[in-house]
DOFIDREN-145864 format. One line per field, with one value per residue (C-alpha): x, y, z; residue number from 0; residue in one letter. Coordinates in Angstrom, 2 decimals. Example, Ala and Ser with C-alpha at 12.3 -4.5 7.8 and 13.67 -1.06 7.14 Angstrom:
// DOFIDREN-145864
c1: (12.30, 13.67)
c2: (-4.50, -1.06)
c3: (7.80, 7.14)
i: (0, 1)
aa: (a, s)
This chain:
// DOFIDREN-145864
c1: (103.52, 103.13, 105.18, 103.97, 104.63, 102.03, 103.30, 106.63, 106.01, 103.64, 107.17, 109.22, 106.99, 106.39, 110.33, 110.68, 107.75, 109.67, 112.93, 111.77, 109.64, 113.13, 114.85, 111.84, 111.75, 115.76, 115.19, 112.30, 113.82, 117.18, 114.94, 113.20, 116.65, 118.23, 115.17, 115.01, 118.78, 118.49, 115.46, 117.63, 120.20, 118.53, 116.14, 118.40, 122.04, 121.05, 118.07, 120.22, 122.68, 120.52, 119.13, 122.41, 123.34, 120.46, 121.47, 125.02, 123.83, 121.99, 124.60, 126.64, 123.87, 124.01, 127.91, 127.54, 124.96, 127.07, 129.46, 127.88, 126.41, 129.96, 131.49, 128.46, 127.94, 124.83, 122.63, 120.11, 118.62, 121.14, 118.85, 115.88, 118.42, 119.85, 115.96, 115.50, 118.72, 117.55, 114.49, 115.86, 118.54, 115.85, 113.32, 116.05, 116.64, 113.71, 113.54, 116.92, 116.41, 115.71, 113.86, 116.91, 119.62, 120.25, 123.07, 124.97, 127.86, 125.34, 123.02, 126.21, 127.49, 124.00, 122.94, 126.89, 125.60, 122.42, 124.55, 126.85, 124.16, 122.95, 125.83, 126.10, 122.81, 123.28, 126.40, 124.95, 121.92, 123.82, 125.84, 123.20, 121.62, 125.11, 125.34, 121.43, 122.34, 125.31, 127.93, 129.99, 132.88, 131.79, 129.95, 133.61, 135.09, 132.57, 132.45, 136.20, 136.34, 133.08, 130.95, 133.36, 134.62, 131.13, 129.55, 132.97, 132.45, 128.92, 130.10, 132.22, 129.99, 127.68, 130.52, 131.13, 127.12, 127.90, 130.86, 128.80, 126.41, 128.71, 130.25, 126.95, 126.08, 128.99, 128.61, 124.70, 126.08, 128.75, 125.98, 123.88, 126.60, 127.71, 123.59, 123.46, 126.41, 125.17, 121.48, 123.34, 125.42, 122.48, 120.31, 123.19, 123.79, 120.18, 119.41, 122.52, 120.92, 117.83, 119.13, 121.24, 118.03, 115.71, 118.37, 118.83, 114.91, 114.34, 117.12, 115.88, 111.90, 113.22, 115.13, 111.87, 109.61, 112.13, 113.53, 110.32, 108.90, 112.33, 111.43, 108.02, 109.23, 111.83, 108.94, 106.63, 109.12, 109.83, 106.48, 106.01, 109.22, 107.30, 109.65, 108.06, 108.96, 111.00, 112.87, 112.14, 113.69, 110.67, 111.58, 109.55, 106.09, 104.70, 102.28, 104.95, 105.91, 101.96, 102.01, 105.11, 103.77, 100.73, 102.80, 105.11, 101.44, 100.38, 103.66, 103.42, 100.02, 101.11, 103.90, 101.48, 98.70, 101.69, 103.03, 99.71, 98.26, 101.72, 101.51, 97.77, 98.80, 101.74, 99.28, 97.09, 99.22, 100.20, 96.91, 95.82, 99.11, 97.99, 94.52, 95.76, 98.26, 95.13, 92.72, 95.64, 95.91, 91.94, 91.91, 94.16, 92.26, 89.19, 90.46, 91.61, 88.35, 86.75, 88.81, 88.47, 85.13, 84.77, 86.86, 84.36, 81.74, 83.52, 83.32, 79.86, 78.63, 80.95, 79.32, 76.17, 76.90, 78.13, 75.36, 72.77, 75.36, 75.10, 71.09, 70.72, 73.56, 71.23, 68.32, 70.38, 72.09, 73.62, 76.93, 77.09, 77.17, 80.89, 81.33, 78.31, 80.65, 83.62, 81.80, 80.50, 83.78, 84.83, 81.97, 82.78, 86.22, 84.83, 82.42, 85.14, 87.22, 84.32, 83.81, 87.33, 87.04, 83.67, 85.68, 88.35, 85.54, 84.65, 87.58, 88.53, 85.08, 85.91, 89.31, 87.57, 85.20, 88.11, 89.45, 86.84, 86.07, 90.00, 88.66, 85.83, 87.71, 90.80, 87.60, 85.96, 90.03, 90.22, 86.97, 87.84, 91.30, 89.53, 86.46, 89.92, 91.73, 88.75, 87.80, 92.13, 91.47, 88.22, 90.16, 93.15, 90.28, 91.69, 95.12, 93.83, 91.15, 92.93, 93.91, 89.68, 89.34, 91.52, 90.14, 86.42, 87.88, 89.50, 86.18, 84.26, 86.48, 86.80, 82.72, 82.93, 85.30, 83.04, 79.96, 82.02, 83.22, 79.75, 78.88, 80.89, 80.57, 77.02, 77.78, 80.49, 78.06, 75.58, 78.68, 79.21, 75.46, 75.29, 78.88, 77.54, 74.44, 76.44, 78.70, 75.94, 74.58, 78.34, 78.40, 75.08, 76.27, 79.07, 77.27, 75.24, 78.08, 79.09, 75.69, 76.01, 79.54, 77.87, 75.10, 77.05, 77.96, 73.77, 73.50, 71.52, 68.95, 68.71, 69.36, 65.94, 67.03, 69.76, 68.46, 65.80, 68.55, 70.65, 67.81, 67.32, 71.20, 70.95, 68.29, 70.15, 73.55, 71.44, 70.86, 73.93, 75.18, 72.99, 74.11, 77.57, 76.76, 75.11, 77.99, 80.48, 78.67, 78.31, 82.03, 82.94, 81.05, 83.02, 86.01, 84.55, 83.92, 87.55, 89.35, 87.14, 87.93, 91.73, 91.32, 89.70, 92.62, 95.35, 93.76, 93.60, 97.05, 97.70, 95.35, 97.25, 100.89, 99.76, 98.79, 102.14, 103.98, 101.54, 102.43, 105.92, 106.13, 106.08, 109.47, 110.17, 112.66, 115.40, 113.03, 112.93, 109.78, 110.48, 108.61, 107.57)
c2: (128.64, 124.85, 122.71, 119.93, 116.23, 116.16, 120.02, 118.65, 115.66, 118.34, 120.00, 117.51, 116.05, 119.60, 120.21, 117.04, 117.64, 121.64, 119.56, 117.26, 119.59, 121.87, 118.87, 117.98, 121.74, 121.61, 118.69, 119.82, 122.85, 120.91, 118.81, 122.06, 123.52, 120.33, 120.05, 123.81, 123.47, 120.30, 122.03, 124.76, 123.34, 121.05, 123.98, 126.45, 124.54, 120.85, 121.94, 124.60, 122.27, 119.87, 122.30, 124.18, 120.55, 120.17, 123.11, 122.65, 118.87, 120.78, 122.85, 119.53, 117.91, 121.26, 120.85, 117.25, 117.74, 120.68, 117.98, 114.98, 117.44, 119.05, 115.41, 114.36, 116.74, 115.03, 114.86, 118.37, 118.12, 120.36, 123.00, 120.89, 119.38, 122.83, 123.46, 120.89, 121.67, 125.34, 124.36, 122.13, 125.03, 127.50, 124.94, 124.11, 128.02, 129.23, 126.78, 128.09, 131.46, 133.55, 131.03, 129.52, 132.24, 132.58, 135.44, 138.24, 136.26, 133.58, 136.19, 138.22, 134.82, 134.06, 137.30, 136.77, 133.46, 135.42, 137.28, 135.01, 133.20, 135.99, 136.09, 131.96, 131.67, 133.55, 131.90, 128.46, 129.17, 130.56, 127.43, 125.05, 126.92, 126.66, 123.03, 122.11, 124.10, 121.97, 125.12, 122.48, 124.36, 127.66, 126.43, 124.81, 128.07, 129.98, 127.05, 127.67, 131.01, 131.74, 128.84, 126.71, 129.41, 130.95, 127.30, 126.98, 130.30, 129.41, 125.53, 127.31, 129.72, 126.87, 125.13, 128.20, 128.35, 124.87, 125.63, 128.27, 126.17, 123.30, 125.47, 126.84, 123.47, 122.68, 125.83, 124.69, 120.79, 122.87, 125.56, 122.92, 120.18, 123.27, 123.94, 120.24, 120.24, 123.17, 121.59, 118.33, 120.31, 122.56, 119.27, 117.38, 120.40, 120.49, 116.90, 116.38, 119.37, 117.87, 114.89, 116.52, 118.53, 115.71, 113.49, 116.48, 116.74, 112.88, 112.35, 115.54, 113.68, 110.65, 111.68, 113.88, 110.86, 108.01, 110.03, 110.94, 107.41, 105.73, 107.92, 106.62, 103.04, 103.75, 105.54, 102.62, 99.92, 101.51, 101.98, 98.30, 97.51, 99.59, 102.21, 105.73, 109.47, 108.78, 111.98, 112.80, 115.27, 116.27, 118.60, 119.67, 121.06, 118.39, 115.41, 112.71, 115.49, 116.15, 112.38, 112.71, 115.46, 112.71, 109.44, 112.05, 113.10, 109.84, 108.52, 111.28, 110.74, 107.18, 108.05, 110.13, 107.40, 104.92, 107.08, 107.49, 104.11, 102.70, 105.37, 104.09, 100.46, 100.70, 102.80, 99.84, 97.64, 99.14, 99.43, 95.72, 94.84, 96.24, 95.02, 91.35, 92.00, 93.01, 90.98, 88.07, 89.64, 89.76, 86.08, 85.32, 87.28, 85.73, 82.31, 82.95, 84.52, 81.66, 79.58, 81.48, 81.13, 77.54, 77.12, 79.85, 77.45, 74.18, 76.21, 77.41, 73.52, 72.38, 75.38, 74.27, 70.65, 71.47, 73.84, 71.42, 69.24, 71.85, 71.90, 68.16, 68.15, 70.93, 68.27, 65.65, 66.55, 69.03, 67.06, 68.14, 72.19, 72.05, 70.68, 73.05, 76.18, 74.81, 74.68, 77.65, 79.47, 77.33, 78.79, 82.70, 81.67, 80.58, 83.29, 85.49, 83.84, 83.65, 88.04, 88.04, 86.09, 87.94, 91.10, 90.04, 88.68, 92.58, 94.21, 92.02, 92.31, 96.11, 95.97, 93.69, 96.22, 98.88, 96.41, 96.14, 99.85, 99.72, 97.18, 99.06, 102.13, 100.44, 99.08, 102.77, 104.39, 101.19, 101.51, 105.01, 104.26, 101.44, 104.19, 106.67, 104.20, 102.64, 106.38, 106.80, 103.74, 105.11, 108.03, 105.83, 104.01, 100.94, 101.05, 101.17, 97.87, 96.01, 97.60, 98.88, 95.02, 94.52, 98.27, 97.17, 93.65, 95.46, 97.80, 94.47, 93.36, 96.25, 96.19, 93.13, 93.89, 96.90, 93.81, 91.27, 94.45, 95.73, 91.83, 91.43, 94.42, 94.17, 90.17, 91.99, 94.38, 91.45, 89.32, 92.67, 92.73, 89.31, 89.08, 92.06, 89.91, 86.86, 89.05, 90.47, 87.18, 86.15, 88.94, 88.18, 84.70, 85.51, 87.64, 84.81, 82.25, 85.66, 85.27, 81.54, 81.97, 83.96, 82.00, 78.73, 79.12, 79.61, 76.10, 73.93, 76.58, 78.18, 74.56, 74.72, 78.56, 77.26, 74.23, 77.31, 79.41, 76.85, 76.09, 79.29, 79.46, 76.32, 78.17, 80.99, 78.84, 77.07, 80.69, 81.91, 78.22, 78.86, 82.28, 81.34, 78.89, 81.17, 83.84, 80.57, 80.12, 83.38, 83.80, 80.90, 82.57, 85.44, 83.87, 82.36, 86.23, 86.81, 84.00, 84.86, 89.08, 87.78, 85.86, 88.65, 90.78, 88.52, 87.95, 91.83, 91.97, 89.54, 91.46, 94.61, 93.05, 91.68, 95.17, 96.84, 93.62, 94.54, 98.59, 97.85, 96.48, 100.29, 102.27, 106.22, 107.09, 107.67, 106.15, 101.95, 99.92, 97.58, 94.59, 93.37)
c3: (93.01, 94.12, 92.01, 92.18, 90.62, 87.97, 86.81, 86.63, 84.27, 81.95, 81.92, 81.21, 78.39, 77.28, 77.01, 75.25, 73.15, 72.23, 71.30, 69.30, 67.24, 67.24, 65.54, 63.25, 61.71, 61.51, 59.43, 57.46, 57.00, 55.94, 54.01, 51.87, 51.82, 50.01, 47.67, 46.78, 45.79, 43.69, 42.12, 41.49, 39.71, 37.80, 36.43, 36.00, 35.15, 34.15, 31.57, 30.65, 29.80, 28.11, 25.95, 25.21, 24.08, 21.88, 20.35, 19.74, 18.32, 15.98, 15.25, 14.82, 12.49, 10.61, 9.83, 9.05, 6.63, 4.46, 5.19, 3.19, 0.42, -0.10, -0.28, -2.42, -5.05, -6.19, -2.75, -3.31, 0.32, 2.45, 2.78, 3.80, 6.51, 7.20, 7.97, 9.89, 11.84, 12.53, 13.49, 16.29, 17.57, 17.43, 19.85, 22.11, 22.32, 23.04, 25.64, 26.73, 26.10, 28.16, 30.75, 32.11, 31.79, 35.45, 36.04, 33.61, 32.79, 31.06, 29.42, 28.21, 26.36, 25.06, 23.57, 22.40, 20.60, 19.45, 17.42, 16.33, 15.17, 13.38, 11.64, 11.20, 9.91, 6.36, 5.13, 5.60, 4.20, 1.88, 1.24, 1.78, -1.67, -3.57, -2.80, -3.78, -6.89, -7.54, -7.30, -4.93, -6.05, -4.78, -1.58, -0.52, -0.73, 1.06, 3.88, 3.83, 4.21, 6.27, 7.66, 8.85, 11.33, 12.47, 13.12, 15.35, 16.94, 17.66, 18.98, 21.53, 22.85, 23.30, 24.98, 27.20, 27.71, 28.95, 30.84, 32.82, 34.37, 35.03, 37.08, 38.40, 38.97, 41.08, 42.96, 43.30, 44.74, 46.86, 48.50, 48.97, 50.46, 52.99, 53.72, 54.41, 57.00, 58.78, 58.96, 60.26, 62.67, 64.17, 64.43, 66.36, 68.34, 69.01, 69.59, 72.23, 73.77, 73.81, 75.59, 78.13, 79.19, 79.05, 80.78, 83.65, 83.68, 84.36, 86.77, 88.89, 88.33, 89.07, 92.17, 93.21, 93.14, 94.47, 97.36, 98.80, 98.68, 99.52, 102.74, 103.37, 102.72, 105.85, 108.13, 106.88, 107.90, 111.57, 111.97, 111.50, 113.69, 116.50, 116.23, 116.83, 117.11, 113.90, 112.76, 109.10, 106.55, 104.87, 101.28, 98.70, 98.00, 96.27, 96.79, 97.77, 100.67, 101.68, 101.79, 104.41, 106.47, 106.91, 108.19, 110.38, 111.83, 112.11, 113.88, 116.36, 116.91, 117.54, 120.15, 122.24, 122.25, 123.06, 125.82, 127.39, 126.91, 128.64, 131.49, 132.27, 131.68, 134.33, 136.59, 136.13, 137.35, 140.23, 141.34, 140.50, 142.51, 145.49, 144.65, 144.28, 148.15, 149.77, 149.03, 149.53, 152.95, 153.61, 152.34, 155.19, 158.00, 156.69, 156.77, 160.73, 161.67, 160.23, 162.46, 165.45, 164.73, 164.97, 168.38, 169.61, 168.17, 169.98, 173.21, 173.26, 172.31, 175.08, 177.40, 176.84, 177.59, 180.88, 182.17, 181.02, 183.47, 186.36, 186.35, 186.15, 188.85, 191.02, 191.02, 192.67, 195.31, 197.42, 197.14, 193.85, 194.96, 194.83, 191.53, 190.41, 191.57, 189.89, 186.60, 187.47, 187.35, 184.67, 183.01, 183.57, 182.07, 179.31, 178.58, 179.43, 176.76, 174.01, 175.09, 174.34, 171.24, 170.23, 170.54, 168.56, 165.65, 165.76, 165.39, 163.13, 160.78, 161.20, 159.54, 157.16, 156.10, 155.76, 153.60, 151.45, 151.46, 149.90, 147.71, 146.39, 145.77, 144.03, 141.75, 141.23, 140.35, 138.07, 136.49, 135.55, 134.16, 131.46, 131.10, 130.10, 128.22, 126.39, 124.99, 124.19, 121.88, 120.08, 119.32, 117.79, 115.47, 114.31, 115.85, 119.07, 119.11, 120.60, 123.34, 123.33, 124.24, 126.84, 128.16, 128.39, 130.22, 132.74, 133.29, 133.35, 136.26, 137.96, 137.73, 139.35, 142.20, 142.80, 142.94, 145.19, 147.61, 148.65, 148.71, 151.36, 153.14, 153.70, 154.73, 157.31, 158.19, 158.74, 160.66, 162.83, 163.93, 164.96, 166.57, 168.49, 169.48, 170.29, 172.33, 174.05, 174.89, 176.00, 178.03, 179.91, 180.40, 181.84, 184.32, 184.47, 185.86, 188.13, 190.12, 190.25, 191.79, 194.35, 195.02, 195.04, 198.48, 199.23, 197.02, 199.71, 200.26, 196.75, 194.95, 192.88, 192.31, 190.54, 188.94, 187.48, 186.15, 185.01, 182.48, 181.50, 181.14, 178.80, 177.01, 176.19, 175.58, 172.98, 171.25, 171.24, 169.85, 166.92, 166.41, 166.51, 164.24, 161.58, 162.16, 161.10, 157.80, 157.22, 158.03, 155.38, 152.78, 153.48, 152.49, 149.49, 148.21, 149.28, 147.39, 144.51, 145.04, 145.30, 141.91, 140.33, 141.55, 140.28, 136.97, 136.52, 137.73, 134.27, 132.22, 132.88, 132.63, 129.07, 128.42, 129.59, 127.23, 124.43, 124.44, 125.26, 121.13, 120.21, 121.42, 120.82, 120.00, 123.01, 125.20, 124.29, 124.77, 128.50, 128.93, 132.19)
i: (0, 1, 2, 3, 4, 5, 6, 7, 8, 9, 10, 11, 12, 13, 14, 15, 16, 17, 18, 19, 20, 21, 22, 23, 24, 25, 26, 27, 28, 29, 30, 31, 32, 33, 34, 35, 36, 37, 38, 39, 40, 41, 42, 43, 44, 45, 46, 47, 48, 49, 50, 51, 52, 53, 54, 55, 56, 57, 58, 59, 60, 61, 62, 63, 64, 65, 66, 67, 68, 69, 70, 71, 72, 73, 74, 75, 76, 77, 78, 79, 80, 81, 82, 83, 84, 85, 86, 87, 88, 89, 90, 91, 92, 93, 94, 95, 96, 97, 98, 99, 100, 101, 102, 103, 104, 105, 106, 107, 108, 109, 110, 111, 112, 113, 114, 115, 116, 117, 118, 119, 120, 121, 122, 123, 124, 125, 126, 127, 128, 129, 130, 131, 132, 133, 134, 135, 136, 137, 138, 139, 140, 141, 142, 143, 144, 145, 146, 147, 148, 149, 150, 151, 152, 153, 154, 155, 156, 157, 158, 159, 160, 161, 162, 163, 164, 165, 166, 167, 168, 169, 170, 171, 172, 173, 174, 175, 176, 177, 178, 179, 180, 181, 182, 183, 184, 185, 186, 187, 188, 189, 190, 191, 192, 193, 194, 195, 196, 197, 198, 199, 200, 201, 202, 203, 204, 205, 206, 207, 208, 209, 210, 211, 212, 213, 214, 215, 216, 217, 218, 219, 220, 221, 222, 223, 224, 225, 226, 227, 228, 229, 230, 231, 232, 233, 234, 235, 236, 237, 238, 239, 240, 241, 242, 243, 244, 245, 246, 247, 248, 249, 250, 251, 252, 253, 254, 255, 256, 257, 258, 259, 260, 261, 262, 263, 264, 265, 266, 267, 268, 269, 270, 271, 272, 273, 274, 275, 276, 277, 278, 279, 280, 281, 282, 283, 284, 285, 286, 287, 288, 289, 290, 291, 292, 293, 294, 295, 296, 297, 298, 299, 300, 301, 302, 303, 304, 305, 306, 307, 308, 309, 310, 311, 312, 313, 314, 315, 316, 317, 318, 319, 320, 321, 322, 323, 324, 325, 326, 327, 328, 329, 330, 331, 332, 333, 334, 335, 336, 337, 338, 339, 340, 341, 342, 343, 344, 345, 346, 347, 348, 349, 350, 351, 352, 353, 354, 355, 356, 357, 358, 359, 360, 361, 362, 363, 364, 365, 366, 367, 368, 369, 370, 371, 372, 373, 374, 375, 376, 377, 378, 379, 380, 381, 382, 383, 384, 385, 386, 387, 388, 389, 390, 391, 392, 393, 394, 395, 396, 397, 398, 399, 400, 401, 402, 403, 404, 405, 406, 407, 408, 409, 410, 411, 412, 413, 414, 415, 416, 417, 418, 419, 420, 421, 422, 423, 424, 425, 426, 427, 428, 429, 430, 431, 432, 433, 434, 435, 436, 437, 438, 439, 440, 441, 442, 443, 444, 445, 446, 447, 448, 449, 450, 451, 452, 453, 454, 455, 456, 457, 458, 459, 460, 461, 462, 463, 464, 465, 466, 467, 468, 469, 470, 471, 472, 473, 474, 475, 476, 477, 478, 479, 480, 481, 482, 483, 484, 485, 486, 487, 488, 489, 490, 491, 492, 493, 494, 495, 496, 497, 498, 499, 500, 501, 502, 503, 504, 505, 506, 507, 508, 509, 510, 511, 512, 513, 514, 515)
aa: (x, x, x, x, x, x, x, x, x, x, x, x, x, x, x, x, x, x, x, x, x, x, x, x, x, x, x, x, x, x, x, x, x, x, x, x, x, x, x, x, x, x, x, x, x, x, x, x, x, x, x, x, x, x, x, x, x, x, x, x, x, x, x, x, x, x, x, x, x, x, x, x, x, x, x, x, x, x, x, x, x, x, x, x, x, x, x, x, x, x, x, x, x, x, x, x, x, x, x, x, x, x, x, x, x, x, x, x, x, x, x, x, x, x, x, x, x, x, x, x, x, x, x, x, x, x, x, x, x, x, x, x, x, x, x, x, x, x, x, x, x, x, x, x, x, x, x, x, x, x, x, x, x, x, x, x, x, x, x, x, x, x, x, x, x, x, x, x, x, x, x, x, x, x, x, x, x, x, x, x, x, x, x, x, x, x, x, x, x, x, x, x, x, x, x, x, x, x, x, x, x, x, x, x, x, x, x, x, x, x, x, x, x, x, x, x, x, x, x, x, x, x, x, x, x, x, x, x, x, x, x, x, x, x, x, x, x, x, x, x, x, x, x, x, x, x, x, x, x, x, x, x, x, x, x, x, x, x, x, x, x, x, x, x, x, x, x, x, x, x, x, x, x, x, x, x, x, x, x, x, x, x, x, x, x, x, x, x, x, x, x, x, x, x, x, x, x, x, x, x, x, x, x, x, x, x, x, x, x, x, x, x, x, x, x, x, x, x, x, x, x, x, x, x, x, x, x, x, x, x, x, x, x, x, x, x, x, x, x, x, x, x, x, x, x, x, x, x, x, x, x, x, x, x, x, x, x, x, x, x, x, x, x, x, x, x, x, x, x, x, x, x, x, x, x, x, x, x, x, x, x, x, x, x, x, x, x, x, x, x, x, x, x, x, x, x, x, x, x, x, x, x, x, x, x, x, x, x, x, x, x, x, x, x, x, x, x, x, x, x, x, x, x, x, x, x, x, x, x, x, x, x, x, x, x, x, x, x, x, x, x, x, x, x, x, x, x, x, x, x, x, x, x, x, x, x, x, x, x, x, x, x, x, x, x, x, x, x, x, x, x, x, x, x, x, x, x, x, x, x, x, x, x, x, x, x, x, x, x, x, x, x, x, x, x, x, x, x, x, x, x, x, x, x, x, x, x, x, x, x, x, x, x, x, x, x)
């Protein structure tokens, strides 16, 4: 059976409720016991005594009368007064008699007095007669020889009558003095009883209910610290320790969410690391491709300049066949040189497009870590919001990344095509100057030849000028995207270390929080 807290204060009040009902009947039955012997003796001993009294005053009043008619001759009322005296012994009596004998001693000494006044009652009557009949003479004797000693008789067993139930009545006071000390006793005994259980029973409920939340408080407070995979005693079966076995859920629920929210953070930023050193890296390339780009530029303007040169230099003169051929071959170097360069812009726009393939994957794996993490924080509920926020940020600019990588792979793809074209171009031109090395030495009789060719040469300079010019822009937008991919990398490399700084508040235990 559970025992739980609300079962144990039913107890407790029950047990105190028991004990003091146990002390209340002790008294009340103290109480009854006190009154039943004071009822006692005053019914059977103190009325007894009272009317005993009454009797042996009328006895007295009896004696006194004979008394005054035997020391005044002439009074005639002693046996009206001896009347009236029997009449008062004979009430008090009956009221005695046999009501409030209590035990044999008492009833032997009153049917004792019974008879003695049996006995009593004839000579005073018969004196009371003598003396209203004036025989004073002859009433002293017989109250001499007969009254005098019966009436004492009868005075003492009315004194022993009284004698009795004093001492009944002290026996009564001492029964009931001894009932009253045991009553006392067994209500003491029971009250410090009462109070050592009820003093064991609240110290145990008070230690059952403190402990337990003297516990929380502590799990509470490390909690709050950051502190998880806290070891708790957990005792009991009862609503403080259901209330324990929920925090020590909750802070190992905690720990694992910690623990795998800090292994994705620091996974994070790794990969936003070597996000932010590439794209750093393609910034670079970028930026000397676009320089490359506009010495290639500088060359093919200067190119075209001097075979516009060599054709005006074909219609003037023959003396100008020499110089022709050595711009010619400066020419072929140059177109050699810009092949060479146009090459280089190739390879280069391939590595570029590697690079951004990198890019775009780094954005897909970092994508799916937020998509990961943002769910870990939906199942955390509240605790985890915050770190839901910083989850759907990173998604947001690993979106982006994703956006600014095929961006610039399709410009590089774009930039390829035409560097092809304007290597192509190069390429022909340089076959171009080849032929006009040749034909040089045939200048004076293929002059207008030449002076043809050369502005067909300046014709297709003039393209490839424009489509090194187009591949230049295109190039410097290229590294626009870059120093904007390379921003978006370093701010997710900040994102994520704020993360890592954030998680690293909690700590389990053995294993403390690091911040980075």
């Amino acid at each position: 059976m559970r025992f739980t807290i609300r079962l144990r204060i039913i107890a407790t009040m029950s047990l105190a409720l028991v004990l003091a009902l146990a002390v209340g009947l002790i008294g009340l039955y103290g109480v009854r016991s006190t009154y039943a012997g004071a009822d006692r003796m005053y019914q059977n001993n103190v009325m007894s005594i009272v009317t005993v009294s009454a009797a042996r005053a009328a006895i007295v009043d009896d004696r006194q009368a004979l008394d005054r008619s035997l020391i005044d001759p002439s009074r005639r009322d002693a046996i009206a007064q001896i009347k009236l005296g029997h009449d008062r012994l004979m009430t008090a009596w009956t009221r005695y008699d046999p009501a409030l004998v209590s035990d044999g001693e008492e009833r032997t000494v009153a049917t004792e007095f019974v008879s003695q006044m049996a006995e009593t009652e004839p000579v005073v009557r018969r004196e009371a007669e003598l003396l209203d009949a004036g025989k004073t003479d002859e009433a002293r004797r017989l109250h001499a020889s007969k009254v005098a000693d019966a009436m004492g008789r009868a005075m003492a067993i009315i004194d022993r009558l009284r004698l009795i139930n004093a001492q009944q009545a002290a026996e009564s006071a001492q029964a009931a003095a001894t009932s009253f000390r045991h009553t006392w006793q067994m209500a003491l005994a029971v009250l410090i009883l009462a109070l050592a259980l009820l003093t064991g029973a609240a110290l145990g409920l008070i230690r059952t209910i403190t402990r337990p939340l003297e516990q929380a408080r502590r799990l509470a407070s490390a909690i709050q610290q950051g502190k998880l995979c806290n070891a708790t005693d957990i005792a009991g079966n009862h609503e403080f320790s259901d209330t324990l076995h929920s925090l020590d859920a909750m802070d190992r629920q905690l720990a694992s969410i910690v623990t795998q929210v800090r292994d994705v953070a620091e996974q994070v930023t790794l990969a936003a690391s070597d996000l932010s050193q590439g794209t750093d890296d393609l910034s670079q390339r970028t930026q000397e491709q676009a320089s490359s780009l506009e010495q290639t530029a500088a060359s093919m303007e200067e190119l075209s300049s001097t075979v516009k040169q060599n054709a005006q230099g074909a219609r003037q003169a023959r003396d100008m066949a020499v110089r022709t051929r050595e711009h010619a071959e400066e020419g072929r170097a140059i177109a050699g040189s810009a092949v060479d360069a146009m090459d280089a812009i190739t390879q280069a726009s391939r590595e570029v497009g590697e690079i951004v393939a990198m890019i775009d994957e780094l954005a897909f794996q970092t994508n799916l870590l937020a998509l990961n993490a943002a769910v870990e924080a939906a199942r955390a509920g509240d605790q985890g919001r915050g770190f839901a926020v910083v989850a759907t940020e990173v998604r947001n600019l690993a979106q982006r990344s994703g956006a600014a990588a095929k961006n610039i792979k399709s410009l590089i793809q774009y930039t390829t095509e035409k560097v092809f074209e304007g290597a192509t171009l190069v390429q022909r031109t340089g076959d171009a100057l080849h032929h006009i090395a040749g034909d040089v030495r045939e200048v004076t009789t293929i002059i207008e030849i030449i002076a043809a060719a050369s502005e067909q040469q300046a014709a297709g300079i003039g393209q490839v000028n424009t489509a090194v010019i187009t591949l230049d822009q295109v190039t410097q937008q290229n590294a626009a995207l870059v120093e904007q991919a390379s921003a978006a990398s370093r701010n997710t490399l900040d994102l994520s270390q704020a993360l890592v700084n954030q998680v690293a508040f909690f700590s389990l235990q053995g294993q403390p929080g690091s911040r980075r």
